[in-house]
MARTORNU-836142 format. One record per residue: residue in one letter; x, y, z of N, C-alpha, C in turn. Coordinates in steps of 0.1 Angstrom, whole numbers, padded with zeros to 4 digits, always signed. Example, Ala and Ser with C-alpha at 12.3 -4.5 7.8 and 13.67 -1.06 7.14 Angstrom:
BEGIN
A+0132-0057+0078+0123-0045+0078+0132-0033+0078 S+0128-0022+0071+0137-0011+0071+0129+0000+0079 
end
This chain:
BEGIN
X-0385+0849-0155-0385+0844-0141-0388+0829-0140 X-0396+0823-0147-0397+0814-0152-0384+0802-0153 X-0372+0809-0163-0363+0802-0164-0354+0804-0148 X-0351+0815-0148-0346+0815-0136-0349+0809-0123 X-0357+0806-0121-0365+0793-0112-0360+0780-0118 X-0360+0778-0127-0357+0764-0132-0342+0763-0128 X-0332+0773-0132-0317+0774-0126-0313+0768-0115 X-0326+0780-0105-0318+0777-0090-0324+0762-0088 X-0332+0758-0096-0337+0744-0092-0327+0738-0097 X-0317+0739-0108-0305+0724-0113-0295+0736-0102 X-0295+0742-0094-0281+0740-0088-0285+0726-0076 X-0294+0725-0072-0294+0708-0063-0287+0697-0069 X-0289+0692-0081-0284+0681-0086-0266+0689-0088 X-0265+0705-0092-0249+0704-0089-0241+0706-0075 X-0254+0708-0066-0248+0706-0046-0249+0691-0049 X-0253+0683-0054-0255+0667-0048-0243+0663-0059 X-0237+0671-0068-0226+0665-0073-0214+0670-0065 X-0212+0685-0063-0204+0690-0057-0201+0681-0046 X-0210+0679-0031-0213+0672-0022-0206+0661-0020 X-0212+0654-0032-0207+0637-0038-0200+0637-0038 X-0189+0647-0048-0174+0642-0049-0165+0644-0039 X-0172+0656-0026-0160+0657-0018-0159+0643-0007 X-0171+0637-0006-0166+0626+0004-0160+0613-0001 X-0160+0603+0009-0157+0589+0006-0165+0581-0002 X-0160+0575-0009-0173+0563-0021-0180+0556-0014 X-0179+0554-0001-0193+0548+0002-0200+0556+0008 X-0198+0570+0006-0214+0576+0012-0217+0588+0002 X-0214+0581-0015-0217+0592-0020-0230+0596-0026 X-0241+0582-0023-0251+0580-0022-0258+0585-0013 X-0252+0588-0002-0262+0595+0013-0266+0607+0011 X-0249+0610+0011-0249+0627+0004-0254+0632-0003 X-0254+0628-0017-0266+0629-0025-0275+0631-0025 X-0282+0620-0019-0297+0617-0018-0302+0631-0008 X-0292+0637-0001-0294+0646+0007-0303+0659+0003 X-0294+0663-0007-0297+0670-0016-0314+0673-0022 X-0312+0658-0034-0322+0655-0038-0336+0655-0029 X-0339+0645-0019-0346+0647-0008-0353+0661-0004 X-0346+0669-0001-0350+0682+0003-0357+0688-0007 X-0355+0687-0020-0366+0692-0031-0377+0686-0028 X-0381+0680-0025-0393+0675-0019-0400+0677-0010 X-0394+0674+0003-0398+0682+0012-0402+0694+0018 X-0390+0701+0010-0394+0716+0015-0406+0719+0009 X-0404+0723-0007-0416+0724-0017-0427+0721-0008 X-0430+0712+0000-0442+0706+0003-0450+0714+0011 X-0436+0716+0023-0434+0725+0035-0437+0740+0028 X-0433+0742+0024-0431+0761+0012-0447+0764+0008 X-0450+0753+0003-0465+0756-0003-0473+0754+0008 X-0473+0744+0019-0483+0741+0027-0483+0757+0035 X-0473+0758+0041-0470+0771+0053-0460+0779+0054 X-0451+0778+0048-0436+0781+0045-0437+0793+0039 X-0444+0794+0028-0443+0810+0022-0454+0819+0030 X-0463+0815+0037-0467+0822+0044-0458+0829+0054 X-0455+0822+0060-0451+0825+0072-0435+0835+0070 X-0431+0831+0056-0422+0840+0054-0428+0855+0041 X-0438+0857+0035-0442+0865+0033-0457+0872+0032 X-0462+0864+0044-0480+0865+0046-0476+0879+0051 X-0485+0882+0055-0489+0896+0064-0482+0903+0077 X-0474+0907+0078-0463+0911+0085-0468+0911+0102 X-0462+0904+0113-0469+0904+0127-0457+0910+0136 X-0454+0919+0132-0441+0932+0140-0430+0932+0137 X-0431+0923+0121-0415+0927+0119-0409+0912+0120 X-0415+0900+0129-0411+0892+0132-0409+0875+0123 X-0423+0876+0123-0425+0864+0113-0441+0872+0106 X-0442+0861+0096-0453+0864+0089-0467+0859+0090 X-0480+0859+0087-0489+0855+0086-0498+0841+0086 X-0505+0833+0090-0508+0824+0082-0518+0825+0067 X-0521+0839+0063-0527+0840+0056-0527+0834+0043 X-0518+0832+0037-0517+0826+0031-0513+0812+0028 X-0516+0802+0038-0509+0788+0043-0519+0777+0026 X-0514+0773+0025-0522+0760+0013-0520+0772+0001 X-0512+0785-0001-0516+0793-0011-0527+0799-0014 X-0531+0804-0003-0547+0805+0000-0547+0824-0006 X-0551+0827-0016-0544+0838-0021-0536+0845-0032 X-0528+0834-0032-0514+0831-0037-0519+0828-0053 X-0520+0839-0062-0524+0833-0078-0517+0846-0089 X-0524+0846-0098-0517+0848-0112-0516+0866-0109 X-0524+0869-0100-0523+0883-0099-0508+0888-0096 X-0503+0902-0098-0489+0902-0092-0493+0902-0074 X-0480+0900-0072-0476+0905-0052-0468+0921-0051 X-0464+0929-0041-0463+0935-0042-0448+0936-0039 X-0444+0928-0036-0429+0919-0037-0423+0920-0052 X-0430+0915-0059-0427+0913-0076-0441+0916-0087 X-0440+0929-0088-0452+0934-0091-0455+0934-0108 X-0447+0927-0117-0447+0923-0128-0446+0911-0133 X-0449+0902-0122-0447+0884-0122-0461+0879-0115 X-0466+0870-0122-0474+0865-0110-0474+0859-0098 X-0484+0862-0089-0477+0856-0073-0474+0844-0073 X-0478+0835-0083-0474+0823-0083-0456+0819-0084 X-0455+0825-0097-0443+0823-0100-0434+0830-0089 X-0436+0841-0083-0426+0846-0075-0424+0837-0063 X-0438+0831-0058-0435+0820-0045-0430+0807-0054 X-0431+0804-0064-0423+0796-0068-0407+0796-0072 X-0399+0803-0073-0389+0818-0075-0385+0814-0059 X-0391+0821-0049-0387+0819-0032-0386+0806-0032 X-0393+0796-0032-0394+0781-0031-0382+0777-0030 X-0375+0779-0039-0360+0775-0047-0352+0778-0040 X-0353+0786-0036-0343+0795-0018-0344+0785-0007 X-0359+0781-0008-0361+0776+0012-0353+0763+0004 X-0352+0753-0008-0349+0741-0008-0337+0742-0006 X-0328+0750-0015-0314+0749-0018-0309+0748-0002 X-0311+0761+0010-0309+0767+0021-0300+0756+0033 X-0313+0747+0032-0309+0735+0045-0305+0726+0038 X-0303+0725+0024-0295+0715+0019-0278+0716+0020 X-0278+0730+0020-0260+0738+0022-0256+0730+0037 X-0262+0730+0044-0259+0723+0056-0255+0713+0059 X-0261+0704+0050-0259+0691+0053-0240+0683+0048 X-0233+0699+0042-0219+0700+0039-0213+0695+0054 X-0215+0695+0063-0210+0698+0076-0212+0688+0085 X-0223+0678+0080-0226+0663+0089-0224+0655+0079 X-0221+0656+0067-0222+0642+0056-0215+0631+0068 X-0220+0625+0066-0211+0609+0071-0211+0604+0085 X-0222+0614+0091-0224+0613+0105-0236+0613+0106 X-0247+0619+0102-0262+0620+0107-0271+0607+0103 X-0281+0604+0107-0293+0595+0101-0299+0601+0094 X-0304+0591+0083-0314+0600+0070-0325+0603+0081 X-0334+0596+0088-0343+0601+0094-0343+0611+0104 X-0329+0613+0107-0328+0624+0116-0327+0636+0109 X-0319+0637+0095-0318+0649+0087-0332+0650+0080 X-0341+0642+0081-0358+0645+0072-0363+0656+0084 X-0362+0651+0095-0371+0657+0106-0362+0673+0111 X-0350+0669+0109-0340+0684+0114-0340+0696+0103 X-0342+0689+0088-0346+0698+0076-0357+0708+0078 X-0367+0700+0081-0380+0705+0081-0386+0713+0091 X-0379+0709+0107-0378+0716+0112-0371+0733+0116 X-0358+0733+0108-0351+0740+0103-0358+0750+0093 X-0365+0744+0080-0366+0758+0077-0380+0764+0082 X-0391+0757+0088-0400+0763+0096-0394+0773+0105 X-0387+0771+0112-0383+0777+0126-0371+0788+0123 X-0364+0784+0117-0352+0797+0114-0355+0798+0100 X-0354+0792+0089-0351+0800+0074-0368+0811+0070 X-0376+0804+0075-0385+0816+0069-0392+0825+0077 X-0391+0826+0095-0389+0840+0103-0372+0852+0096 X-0364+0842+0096-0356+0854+0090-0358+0856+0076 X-0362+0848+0070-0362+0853+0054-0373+0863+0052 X-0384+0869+0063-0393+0875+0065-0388+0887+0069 X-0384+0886+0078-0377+0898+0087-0364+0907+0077 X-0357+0900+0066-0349+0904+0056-0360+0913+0043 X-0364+0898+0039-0372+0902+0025-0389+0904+0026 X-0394+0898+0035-0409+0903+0037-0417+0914+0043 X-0407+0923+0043-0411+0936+0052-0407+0936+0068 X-0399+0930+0070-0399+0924+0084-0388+0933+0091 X-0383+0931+0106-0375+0942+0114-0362+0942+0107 X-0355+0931+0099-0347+0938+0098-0341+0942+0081 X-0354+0948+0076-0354+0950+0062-0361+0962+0060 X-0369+0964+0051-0380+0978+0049-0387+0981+0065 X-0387+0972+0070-0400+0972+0083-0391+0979+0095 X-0382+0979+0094-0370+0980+0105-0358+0990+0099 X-0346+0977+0104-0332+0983+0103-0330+0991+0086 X-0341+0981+0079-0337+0989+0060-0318+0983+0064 X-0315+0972+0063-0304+0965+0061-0313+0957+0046 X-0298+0955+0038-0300+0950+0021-0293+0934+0016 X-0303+0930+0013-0296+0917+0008-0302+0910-0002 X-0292+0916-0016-0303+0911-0026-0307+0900-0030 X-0298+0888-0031-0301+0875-0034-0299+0863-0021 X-0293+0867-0009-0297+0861-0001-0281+0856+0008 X-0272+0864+0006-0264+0862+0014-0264+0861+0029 X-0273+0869+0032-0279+0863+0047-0285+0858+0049 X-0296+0859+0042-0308+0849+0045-0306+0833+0038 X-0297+0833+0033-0292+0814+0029-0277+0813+0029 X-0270+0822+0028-0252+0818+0032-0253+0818+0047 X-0256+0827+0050-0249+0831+0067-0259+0819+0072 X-0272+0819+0069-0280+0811+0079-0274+0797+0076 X-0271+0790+0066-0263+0777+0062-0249+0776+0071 X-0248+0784+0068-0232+0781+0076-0233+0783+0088 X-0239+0794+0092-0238+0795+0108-0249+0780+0115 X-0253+0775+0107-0262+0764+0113-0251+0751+0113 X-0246+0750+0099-0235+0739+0098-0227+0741+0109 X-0218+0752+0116-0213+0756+0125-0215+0745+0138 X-0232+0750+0141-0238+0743+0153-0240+0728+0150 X-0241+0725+0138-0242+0713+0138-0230+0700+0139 X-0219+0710+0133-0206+0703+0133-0200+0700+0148 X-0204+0715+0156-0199+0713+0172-0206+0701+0180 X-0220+0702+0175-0229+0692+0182-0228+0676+0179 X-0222+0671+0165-0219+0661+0167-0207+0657+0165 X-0199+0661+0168-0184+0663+0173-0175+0658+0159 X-0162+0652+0160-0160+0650+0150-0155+0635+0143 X-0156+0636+0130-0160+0623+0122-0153+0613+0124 X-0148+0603+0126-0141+0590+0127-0134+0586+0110 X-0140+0595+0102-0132+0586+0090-0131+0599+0082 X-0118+0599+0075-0110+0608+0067-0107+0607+0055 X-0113+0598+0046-0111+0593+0031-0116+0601+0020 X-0117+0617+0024-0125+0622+0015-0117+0631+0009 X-0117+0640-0004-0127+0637-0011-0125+0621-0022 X-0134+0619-0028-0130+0601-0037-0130+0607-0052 X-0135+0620-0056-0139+0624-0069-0138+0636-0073 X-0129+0641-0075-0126+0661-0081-0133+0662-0091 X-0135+0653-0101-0145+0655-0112-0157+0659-0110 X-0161+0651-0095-0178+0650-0098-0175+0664-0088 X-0168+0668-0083-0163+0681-0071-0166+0693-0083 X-0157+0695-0093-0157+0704-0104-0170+0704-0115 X-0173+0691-0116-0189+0696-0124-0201+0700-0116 X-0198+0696-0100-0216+0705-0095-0208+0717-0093 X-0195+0721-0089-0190+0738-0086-0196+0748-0102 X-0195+0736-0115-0198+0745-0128-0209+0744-0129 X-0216+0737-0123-0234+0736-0126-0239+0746-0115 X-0234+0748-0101-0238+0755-0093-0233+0768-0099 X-0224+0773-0101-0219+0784-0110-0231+0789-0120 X-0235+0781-0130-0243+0781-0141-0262+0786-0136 X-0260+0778-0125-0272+0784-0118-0273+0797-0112 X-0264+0799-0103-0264+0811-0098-0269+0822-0104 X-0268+0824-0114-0274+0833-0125-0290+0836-0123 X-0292+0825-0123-0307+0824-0115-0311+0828-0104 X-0300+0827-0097-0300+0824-0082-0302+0845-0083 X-0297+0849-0083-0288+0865-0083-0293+0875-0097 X-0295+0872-0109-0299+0881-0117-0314+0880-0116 X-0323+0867-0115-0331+0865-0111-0341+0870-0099 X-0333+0876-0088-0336+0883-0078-0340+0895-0084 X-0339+0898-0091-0343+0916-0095-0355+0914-0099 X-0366+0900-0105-0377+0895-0109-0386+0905-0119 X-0374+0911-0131-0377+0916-0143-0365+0917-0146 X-0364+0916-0164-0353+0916-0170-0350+0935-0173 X-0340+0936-0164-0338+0954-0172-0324+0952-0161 X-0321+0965-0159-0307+0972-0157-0301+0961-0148 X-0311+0959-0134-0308+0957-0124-0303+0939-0122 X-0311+0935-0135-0305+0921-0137-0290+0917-0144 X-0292+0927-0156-0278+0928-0159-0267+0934-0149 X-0265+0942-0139-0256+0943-0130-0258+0927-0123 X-0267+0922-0119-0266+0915-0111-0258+0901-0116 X-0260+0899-0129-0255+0886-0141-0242+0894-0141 X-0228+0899-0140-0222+0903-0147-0212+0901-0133 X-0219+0911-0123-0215+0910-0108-0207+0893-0107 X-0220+0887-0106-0218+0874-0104-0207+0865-0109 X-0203+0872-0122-0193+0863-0129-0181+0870-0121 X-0182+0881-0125-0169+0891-0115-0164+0884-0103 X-0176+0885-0097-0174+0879-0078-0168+0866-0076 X-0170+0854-0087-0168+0840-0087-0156+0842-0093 X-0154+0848-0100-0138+0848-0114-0128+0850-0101 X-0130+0865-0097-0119+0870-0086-0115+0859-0074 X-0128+0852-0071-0124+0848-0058-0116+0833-0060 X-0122+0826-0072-0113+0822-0076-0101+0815-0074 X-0097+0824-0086-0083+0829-0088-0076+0833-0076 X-0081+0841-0070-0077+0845-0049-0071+0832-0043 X-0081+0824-0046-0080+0812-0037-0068+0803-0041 X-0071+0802-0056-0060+0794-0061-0043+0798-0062 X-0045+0811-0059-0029+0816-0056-0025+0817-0042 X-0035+0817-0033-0030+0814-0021-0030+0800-0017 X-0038+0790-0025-0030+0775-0024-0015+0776-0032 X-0014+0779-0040-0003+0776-0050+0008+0782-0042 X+0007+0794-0035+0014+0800-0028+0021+0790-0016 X+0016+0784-0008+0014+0779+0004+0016+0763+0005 X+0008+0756-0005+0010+0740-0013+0018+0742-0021 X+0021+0748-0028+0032+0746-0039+0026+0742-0051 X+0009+0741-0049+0005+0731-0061-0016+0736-0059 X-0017+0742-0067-0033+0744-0068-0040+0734-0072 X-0045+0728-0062-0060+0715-0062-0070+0722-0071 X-0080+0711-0076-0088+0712-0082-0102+0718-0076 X-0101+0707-0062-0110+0711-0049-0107+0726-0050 X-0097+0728-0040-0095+0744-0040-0101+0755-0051 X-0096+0752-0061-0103+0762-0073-0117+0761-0072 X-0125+0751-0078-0141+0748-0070-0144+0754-0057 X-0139+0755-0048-0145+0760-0034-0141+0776-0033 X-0130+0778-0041-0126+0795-0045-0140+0802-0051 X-0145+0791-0062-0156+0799-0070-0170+0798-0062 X-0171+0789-0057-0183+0787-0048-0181+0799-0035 X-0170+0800-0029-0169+0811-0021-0172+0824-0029 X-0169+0829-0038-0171+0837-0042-0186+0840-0043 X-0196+0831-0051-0204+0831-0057-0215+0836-0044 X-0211+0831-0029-0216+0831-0017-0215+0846-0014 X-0207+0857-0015-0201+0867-0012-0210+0876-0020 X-0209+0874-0034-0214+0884-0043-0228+0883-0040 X-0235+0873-0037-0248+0875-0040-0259+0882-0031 X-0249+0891-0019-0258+0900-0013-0258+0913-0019 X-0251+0915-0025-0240+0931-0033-0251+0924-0047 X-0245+0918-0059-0251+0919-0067-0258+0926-0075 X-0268+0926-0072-0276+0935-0073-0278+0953-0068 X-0266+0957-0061-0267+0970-0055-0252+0974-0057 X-0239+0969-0062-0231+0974-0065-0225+0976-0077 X-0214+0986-0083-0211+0983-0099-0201+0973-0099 X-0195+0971-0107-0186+0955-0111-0172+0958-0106 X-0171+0973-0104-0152+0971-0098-0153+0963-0083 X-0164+0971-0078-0169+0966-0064-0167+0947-0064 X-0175+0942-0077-0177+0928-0071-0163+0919-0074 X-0153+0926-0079-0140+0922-0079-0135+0923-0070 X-0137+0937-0060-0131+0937-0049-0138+0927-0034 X-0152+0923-0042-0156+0917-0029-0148+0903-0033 X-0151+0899-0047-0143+0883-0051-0128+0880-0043 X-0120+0894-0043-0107+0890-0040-0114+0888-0023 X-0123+0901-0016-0118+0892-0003-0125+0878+0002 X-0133+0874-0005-0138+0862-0006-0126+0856-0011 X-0121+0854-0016-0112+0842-0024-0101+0846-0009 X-0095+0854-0003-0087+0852+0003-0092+0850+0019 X-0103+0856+0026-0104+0853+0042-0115+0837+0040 X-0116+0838+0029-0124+0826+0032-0114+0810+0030 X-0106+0813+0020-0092+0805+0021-0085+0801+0034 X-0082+0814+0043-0082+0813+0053-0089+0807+0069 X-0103+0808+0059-0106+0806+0072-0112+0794+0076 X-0112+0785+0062-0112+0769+0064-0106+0764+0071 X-0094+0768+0075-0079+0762+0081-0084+0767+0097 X-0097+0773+0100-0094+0778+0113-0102+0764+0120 X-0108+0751+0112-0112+0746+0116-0106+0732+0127 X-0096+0734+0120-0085+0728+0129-0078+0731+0145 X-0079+0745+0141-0076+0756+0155-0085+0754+0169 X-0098+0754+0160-0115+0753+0167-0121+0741+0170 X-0111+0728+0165-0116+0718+0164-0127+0713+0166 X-0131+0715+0153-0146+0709+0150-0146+0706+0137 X-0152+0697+0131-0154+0691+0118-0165+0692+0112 X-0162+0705+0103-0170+0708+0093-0168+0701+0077 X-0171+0692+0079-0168+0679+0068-0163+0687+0053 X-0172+0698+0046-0170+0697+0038-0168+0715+0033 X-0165+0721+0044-0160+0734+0045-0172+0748+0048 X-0184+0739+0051-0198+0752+0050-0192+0765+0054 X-0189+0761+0071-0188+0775+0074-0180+0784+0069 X-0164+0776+0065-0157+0785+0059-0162+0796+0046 X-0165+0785+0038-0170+0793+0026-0182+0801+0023 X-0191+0797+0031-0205+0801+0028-0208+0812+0040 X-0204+0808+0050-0211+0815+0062-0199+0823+0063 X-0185+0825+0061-0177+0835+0056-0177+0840+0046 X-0182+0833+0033-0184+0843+0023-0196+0853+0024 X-0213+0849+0033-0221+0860+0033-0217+0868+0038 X-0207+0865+0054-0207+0879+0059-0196+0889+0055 X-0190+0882+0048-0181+0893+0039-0191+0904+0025 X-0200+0896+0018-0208+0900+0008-0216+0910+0021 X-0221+0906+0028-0234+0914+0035-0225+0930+0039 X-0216+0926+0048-0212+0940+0051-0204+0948+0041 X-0200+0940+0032-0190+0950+0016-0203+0957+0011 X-0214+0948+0009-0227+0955+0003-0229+0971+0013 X-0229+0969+0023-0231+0988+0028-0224+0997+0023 X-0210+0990+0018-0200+1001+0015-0199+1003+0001 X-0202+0993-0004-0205+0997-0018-0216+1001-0027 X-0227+1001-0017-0238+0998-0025-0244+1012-0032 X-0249+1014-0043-0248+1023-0050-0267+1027-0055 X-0268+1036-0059-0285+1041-0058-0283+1043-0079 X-0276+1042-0083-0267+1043-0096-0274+1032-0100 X-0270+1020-0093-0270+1009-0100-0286+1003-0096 X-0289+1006-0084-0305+1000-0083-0307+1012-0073 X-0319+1019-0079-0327+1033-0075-0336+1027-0057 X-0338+1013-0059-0345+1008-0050-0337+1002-0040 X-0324+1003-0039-0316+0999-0028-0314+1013-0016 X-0302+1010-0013-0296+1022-0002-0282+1027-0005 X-0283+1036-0003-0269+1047-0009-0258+1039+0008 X-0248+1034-0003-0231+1029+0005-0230+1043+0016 X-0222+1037+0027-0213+1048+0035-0217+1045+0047 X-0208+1047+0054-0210+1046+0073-0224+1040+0080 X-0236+1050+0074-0249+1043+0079-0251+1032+0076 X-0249+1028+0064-0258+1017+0058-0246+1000+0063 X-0234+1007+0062-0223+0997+0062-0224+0995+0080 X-0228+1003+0090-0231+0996+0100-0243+0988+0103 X-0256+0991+0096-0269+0982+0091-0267+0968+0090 X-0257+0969+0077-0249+0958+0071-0244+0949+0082 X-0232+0954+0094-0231+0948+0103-0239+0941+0110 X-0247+0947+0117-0255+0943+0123-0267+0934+0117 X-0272+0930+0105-0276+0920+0101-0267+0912+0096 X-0253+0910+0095-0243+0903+0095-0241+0891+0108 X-0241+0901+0121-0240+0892+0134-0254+0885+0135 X-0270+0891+0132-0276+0888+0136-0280+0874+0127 X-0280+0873+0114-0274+0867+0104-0266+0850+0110 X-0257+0853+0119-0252+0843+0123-0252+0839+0137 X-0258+0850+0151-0265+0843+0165-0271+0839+0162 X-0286+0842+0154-0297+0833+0156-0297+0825+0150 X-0292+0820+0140-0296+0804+0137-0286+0797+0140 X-0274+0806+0144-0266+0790+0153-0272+0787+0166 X-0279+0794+0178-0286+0791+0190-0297+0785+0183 X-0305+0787+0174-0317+0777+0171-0315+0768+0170 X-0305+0763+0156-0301+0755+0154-0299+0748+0163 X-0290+0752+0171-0289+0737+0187-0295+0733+0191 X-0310+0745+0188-0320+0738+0200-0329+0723+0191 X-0331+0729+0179-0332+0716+0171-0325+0706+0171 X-0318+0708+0171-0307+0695+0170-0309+0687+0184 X-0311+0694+0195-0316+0687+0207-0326+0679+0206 X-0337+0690+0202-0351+0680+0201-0351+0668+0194 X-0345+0670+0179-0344+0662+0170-0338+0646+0175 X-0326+0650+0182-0316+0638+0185-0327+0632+0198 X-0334+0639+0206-0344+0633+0214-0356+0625+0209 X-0361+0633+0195-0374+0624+0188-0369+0613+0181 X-0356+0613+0173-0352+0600+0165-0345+0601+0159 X-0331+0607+0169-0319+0603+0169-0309+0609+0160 X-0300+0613+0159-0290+0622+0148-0280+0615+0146 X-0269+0607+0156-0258+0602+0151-0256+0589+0147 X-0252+0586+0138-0250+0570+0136-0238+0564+0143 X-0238+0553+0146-0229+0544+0153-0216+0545+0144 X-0203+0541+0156-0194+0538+0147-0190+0530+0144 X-0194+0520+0140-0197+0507+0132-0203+0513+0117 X-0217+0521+0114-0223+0527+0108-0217+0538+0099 X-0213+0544+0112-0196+0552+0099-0187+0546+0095 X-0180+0537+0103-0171+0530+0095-0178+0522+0080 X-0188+0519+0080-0190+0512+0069-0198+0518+0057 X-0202+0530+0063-0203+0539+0050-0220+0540+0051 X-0227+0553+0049-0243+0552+0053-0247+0547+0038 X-0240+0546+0025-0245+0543+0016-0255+0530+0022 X-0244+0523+0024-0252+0504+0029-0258+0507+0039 X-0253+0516+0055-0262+0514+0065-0277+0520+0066 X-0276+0534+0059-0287+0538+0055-0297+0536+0046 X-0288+0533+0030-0296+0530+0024-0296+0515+0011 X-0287+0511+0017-0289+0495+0014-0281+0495-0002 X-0279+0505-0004-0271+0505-0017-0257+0511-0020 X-0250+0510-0028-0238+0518-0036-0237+0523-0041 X-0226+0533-0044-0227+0544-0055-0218+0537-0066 X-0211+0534-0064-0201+0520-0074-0200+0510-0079 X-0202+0498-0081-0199+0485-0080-0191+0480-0078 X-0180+0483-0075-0165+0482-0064-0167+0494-0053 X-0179+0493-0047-0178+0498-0031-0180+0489-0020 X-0190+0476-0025-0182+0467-0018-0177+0461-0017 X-0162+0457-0009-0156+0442-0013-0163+0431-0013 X-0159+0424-0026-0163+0409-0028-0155+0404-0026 X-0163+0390-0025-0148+0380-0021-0138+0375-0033 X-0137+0380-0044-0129+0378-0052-0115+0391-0049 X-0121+0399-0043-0111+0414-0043-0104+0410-0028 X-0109+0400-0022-0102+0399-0003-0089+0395-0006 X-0086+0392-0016-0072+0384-0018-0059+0397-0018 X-0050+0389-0021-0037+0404-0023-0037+0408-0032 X-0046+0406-0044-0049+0411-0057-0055+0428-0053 X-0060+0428-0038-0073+0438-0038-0063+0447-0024 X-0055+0456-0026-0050+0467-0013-0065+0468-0002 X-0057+0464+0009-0067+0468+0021-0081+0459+0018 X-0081+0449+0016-0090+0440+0016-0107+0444+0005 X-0101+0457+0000-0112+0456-0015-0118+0474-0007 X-0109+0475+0002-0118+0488+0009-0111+0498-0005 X-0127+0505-0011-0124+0513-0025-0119+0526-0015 X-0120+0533-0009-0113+0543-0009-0098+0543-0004 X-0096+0533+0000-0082+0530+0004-0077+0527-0009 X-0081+0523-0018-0079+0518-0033-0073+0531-0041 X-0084+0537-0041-0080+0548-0044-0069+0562-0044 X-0066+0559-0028-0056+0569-0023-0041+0563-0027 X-0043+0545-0027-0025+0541-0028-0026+0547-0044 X-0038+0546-0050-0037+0547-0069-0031+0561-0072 X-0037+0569-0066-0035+0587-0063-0015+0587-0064 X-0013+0574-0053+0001+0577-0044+0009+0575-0055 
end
């Protein structure tokens, strides 16, 4: 458990790489830092009140306790959550959930928000929506043991659906981006997709919080779900482009990886092929709806993540198997309507919260940057630095020696051409 904690902890530095490579070179410092940032914060937030309130003492199903706020409680003894780990390690295990969660989001405003506005919308976000539902799922709460008995083992709803459907609201709310130079870097795109990959393992076999059966279905699942979806993705670009991107293949396996990880743990492996393919193919799909919908989800959240949980959450009813984990719920009609229904509920509530944050927020200190501010990239307006040393033009590059007056991503695209 131990290691597996440390996993889901390096998939951040592979979202801040993933992240990085999909935008423009001058904000691939913002984005980043996005990332990184939120390890901090939340942790802070997680230990102060955060695991309370998502696994204190159950108050109808709804949210949780303050009982345990400062970890007041919270020690080497087991919980009855993870009854062979200590409570420490298991809320440290959860932790890794609340950080990753609101950092998925920040896919969907790169290159438009203020750092100070995403510090205070983070924070308020996972107080207010990530750990009432991560309670109501996994803490005994209405819509888990306490309630509906709807299943989600690694967190397809409680961190795909709630990321995306929040990116969702966030994308609509600050309309769409003024600048189109992205992505600058497939490399740094393909090494956080293989580090995020690499963690996952953590993320999902880890969830079983002992090593025996139920971990190895879930490690195996995992490779299954990401292989299939894939490969899905990449033949329905190849299909349609004539030519399979690198991007695409990375966002095939990352959709997948989104999909499988509510199943995982409760289905056998033909299952997580068949969830991979339909991940690799409605979630292909349904990036392209963003154009339809017009709204600018910068960097594809909803598509992949908040389409891949609700595909994983409702496949999980139909396949889920008592075979493969004794502590889950037997697949078929009941369970696969369950499934539904924390599927939708999964994605109303935290896109209505979300707005309402985003309201308050942009009223305490502000959410959008100027367009001046986007044009010039939040690396510099935000944070006074570069990710390059040709991100800014010098006056040696203004000449005709330098396309587009030294602007690197225009540099980049005639180089591409």
């Amino acid at each position: 458990m131990l290691t597996s904690t440390a996993l889901v902890l390096f998939m951040m530095p592979g979202l801040a790489l993933f992240y990085g490579g999909l935008v423009g070179a001058k904000n691939v410092v913002a984005t980043m830092v996005q990332s990184f940032v939120a390890i901090g914060l939340i942790s802070l937030l997680w230990v102060i009140v955060g695991y309370s309130l998502a696994f204190g003492a159950d108050h109808g199903g709804v949210i949780g306790s303050l009982s345990n706020v400062m970890l007041r409680g919270v020690g080497v003894n087991p919980t009855h959550f993870a009854p062979t780990i200590p409570a420490l390690v298991y809320m440290a295990f959860q932790m890794k959930f609340a950080v990753i969660t609101p950092a998925l989001i920040a896919g969907a405003f790169c290159e438009r928000m203020r750092f100070r506005g995403y510090l205070v919308f983070i924070g308020l976000w996972s107080l207010i929506v990530y750990c009432p539902f991560a309670h109501a799922v996994w803490g005994g709460g209405i819509l888990g043991t306490g309630g509906l008995h709807a299943i989600d083992f690694a967190g397809g709803s409680v961190v795909h659906e709630l990321a995306g459907a929040a990116a969702l609201a966030t994308a609509f709310y600050l309309k769409r981006s003024k600048q189109l130079d992205r992505p600058h870097n497939v490399p740094l795109v393909l090494l956080g997709a293989g580090i995020l990959w690499f963690g996952w393992f953590g993320f999902n076999a880890g969830s079983a919080t002992s090593a025996g059966g139920v971990a190895a279905y879930a490690l195996v699942n995992t490779q299954l779900g990401a292989s299939t979806a894939m490969l899905a993705w990449m033949g329905f670009e190849w299909w349609r482009k004539k030519k399979p991107s690198g991007v695409g293949i990375a966002a095939g396996a990352v959709a997948g990886l989104a999909a499988i990880t509510p199943a995982s743990g409760y289905v056998p492996p033909w299952a997580a092929i068949v969830i991979g393919a339909a991940a690799g193919t409605l979630c292909y799909f349904a990036v392209n709806l963003k154009d339809l919908l017009h709204y600018d989800d910068s960097l594809d959240v909803v598509g992949v993540h908040m389409v891949g949980g609700v595909i994983g959450v409702v496949l999980t009813g139909a396949f889920s198997s008592l075979a493969v984990n004794a502590a889950g719920e037997p697949g078929g009609l009941t369970q696969f309507g369950r499934q539904v229904v924390l599927a939708v509920v999964g994605v109303v509530y935290p896109f209505v919260m979300t707005w309402l944050i985003l309201l308050a927020t942009d009223k305490l200190v502000g959410l959008k940057v100027t367009e001046a501010e986007e044009a010039a990239g939040l690396d510099a307006a935000e944070h006074g630095e570069s990710g390059y040393g040709w991100s800014q033009p010098a006056p040696a590059m203004a000449g005709a020696g330098a396309p587009n007056g030294g602007d690197p991503d225009q540099i980049v695209v005639q180089g591409a051409d």
